[in-house]
N, C-alpha and C positions, 0 to 999 in steps of 0.2 A: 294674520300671517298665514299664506299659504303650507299645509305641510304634505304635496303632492308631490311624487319624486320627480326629480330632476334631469333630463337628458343632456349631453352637450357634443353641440357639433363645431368643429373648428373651420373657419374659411378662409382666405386671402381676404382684404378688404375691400380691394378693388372688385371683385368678383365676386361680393355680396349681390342676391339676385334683386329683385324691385320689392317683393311684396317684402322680405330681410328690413332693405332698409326702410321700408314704410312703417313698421314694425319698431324701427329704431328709434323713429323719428316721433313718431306716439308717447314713446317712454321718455324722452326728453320733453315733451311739451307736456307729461302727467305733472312732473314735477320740476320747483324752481332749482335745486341742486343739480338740474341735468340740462339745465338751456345754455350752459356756455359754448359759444362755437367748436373749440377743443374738445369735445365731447360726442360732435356729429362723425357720420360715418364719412361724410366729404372731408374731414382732415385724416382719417385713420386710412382712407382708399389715396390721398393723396400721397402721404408716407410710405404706405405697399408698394406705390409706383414707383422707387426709388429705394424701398430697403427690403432687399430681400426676405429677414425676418418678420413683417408684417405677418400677426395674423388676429382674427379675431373667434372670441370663444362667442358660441349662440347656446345661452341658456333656454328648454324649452319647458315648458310644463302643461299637461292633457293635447300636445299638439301643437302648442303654440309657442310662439317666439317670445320670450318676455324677461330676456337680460340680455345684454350684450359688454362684454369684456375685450379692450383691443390690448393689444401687447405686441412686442417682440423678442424676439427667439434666437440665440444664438443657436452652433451647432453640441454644446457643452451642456444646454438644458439652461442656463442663465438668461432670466426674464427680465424688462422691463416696462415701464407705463411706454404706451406707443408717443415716440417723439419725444423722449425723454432729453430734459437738458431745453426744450426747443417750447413744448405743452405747458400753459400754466393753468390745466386745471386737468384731474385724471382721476378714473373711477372706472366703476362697472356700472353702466346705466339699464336701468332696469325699473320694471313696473311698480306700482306702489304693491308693499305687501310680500312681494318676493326677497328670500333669500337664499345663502347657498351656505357649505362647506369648502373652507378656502382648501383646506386638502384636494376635496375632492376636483374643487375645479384647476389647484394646480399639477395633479397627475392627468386630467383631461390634457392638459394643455403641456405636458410634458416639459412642464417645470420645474425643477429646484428650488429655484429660487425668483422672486419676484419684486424687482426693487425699483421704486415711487418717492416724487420729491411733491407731489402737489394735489394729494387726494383729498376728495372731497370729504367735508366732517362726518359725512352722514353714513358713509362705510362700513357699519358696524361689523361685519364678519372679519375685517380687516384690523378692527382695534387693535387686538392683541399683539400686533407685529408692528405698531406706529412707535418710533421712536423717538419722535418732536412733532410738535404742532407749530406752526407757523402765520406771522398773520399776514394776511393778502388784502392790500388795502383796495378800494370800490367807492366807485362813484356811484351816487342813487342820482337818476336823471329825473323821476319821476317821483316824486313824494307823496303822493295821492293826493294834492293841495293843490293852491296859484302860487307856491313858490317854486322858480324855476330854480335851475342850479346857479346861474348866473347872479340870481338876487342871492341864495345862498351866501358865494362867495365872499360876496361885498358886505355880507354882515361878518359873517366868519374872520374874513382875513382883508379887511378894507385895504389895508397897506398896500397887500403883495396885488390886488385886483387893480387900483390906481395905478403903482409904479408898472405894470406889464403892458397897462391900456397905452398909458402915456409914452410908454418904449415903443410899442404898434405907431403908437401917431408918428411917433420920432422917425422909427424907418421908414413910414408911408411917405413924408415929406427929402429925404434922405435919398430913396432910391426909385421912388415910384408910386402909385394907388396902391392901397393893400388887396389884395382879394384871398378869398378861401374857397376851396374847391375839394367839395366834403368825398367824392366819388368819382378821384381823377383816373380816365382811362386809359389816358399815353406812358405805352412802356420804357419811352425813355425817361422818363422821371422816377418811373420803379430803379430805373439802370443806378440813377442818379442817388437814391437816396441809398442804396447799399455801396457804393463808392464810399460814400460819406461812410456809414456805417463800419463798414471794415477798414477804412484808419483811422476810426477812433478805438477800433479796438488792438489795433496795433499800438498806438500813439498811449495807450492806457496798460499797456503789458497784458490785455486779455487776448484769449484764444478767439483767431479770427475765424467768424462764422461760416462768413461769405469766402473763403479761402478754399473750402468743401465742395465741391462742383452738385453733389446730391442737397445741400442745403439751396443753392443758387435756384434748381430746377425746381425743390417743391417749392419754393415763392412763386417763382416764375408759373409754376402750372396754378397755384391756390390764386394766383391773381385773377385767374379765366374764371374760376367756379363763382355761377352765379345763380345758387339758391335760397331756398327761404331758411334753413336752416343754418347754410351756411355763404356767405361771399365774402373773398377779399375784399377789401375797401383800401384805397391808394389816399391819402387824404393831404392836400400838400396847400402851403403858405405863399404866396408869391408877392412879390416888391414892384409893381411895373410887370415884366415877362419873363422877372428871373425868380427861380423858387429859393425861399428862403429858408423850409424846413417842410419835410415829409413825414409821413407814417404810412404802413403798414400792417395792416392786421386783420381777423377774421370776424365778422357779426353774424347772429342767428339773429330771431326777430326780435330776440329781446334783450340780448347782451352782448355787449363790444369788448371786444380782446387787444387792450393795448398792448403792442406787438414790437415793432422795431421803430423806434421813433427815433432821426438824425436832423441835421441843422449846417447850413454852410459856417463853418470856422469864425471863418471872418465877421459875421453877422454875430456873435457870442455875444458883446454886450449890448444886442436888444433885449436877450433872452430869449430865442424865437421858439427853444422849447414849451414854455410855459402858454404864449402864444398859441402853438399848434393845441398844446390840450384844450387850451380851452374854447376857442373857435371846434374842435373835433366831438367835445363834449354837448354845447350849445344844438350844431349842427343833427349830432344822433341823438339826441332829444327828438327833435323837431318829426327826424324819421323816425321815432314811436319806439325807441332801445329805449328800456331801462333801465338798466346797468353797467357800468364802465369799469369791467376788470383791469384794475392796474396791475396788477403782478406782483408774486411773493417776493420782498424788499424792504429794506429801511433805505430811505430818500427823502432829504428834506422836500424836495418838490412835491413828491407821494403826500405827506405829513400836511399840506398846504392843500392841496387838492382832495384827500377822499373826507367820505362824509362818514364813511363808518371801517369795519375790517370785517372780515370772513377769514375762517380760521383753514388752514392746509396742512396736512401732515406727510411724514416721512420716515420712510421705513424696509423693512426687507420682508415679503410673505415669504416664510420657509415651510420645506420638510425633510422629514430627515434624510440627506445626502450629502454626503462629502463635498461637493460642488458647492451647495450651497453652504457649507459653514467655511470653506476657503473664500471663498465671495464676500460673506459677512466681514472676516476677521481682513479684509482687504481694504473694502469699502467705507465701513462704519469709522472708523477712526480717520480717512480724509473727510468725511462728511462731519464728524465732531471736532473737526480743528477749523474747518471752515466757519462751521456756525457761531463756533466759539469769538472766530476775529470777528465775522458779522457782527455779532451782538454786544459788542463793547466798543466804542468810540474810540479809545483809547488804543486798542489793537487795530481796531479796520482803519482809521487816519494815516496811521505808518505804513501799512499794511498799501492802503493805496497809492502813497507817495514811491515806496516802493515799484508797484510795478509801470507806475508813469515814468518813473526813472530808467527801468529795464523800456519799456515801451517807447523811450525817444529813443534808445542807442539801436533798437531792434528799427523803429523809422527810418534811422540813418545810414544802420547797414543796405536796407531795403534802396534807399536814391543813391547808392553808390553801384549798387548790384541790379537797377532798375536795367540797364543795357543790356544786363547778360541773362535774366532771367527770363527761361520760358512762360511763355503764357500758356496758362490754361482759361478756362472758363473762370473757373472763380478766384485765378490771377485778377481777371481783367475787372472780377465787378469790384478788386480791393486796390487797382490804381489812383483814385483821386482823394484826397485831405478832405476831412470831416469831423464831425463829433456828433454824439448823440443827446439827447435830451436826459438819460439816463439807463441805471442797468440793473436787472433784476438781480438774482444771487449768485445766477450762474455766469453771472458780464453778460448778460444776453444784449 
């Protein structure tokens, strides 16, 4: 463990200089807790572009760059993991062997408080302020063996891999050749599967994403980023020339961030979800990913699909200020009545019947009110019927 004192400089993220992110990008590739895409400085520079409180803290030590902490800042001192609600994975990534003093680095960063739904386990300056752990289920693509994930499957869960293949065969004859297109470039199909997405998040009584004109644009620009650390990946199911189900999301070299995954309506009992993961799985295999972060959730689909879980925590870093314990006494108790219906079958079943019930009459005022309503940008991208494949904690 290093015990050399610690400087910290704070930057935009977009305006991190090259050698910064060279720097960054080192410390993510030291260790396997730091390779998730959400993690690179190209998702933290893409949310700067669009939320003004983007910033990031650069830890230094004898000179050199060797943490990095992104976050956002209200004008109140109230922090958050950068793209909170949006990130399913957040941390301070930093060299092996480095640590820090959460105080310290949250008066650098002129914070109060600092509140995280999906930190990494390995945190430890952070422990103290974790208030649940959470598991995030994962695909291992690579086993260090000749078994692929696909033979996995079929021993695992012979059922559910038979009845999906044979629902594949069903629509390829139904509506056209199947094809899968792991690294689709046309942004009318990006258009296409966030339509779908934001009314199933209407049609489900969750908060629509794509409704946010600033959510619309970071997809839309993360879809350009094409790094080694980090690229969108467009990845979509097609029937003949029509698509049957999309995703979106970010990969570094070694791990894939399932992201927003939707499906045409209509097509629902092929399953075309199940479908897209696993054609998306097989596919970033093949491109040399090792990991398939599914996202913090209980989902039976999840439960079918991962091979193991990685645990996530949640919590508030404080000190002491008034801001921050109004914060606390704010937050913490929507956050423990949530997790609470999460976590029991018996709550979250009603719980969701509920807001599909709120979610069709909210639909239907929406096609009555379809004439009169302005558009904006992310009006337009939640015009067409959809559903998704599934939703992490937050409906995402």
């Amino acid at each position: 463990m290093r015990s050399t004192s610690t400087d910290i400089t704070i930057h935009r993220p977009q305006e991190l200089s090259a050698s910064l992110r060279r720097a960054w990008h080192r410390a993510m590739d030291e260790s396997p807790d730091y390779a998730n895409p959400f993690l690179a400085p190209e998702f933290a520079a893409g949310v700067g572009t669009y939320r003004g409180g983007a910033r990031v803290a650069v830890l230094h030590q004898d000179g050199e760059a060797v943490g990095f902490f992104p976050y956002e800042r209200t004008s109140f001192g109230v922090g958050r993991a950068i793209g909170l609600g949006l990130s399913d994975c957040q941390a301070l990534v930093h060299r092996p062997g480095v640590t820090w003093d959460t105080g310290e680095l949250l008066r650098a960063c002129r914070l109060s408080v600092f509140e995280f739904d999906h930190l990494v386990e390995e945190q430890k300056p952070f422990g103290r302020y974790v208030t649940g752990t959470f598991a995030s289920p994962v695909i291992d693509l690579k086993d260090g063996g000749d078994t692929t994930y696909a033979e996995w499957l079929r021993r695992a869960y012979p059922g559910i891999a038979k009845t999906t293949l044979k629902k594949e065969r069903r629509l390829g004859r139904d509506l056209g050749e199947m094809r899968f297109v792991y690294d689709e470039r046309d942004p009318k199909v990006l258009r296409t599967l966030m339509h779908w997405k934001s009314a199933q998040y209407r049609r489900t009584g969750r908060m629509d994403r794509f409704a946010r004109p600033w959510i619309v644009d970071l997809v839309d620009h993360l879809f350009q980023v094409r790094e080694e650390h980090f690229t969108g990946v467009l990845s979509v199911v097609y029937a003949g020339d029509r698509p049957v189900a999309a995703h979106f999301g970010p990969t570094s070299r070694t791990v894939f961030g399932a992201w927003f995954t939707a499906y045409d309506p209509e097509l629902r009992y092929y399953s075309p979800g199940l479908i897209m993961h696993l054609r998306m799985a097989e596919a970033a295999g093949r491109e040399g990913v090792r990991l398939m972060d599914l996202g913090r959730g209980d989902k039976e689909w999840k439960d079918w699909l991962k091979t193991r879980e990685l645990r996530v925590g949640e919590g508030f870093a404080t000190r002491p200020h008034p801001v921050a314990a109004a914060h606390r006494l704010w937050r913490r108790p929507v956050r423990g009545l949530r997790n609470t219906v999460l976590a029991h079958p018996s709550l979250r079943d009603p719980a969701d019947r509920l807001l599909k019930t709120v979610g069709t009459l909210r639909s239907e005022g929406w096609a009555g009110a379809a004439g009169r309503r302005p558009e904006s940008r992310g009006g337009r991208a939640g015009s067409e019927s959809g559903r998704t494949g599934g939703a992490a904690p937050r409906a995402r």
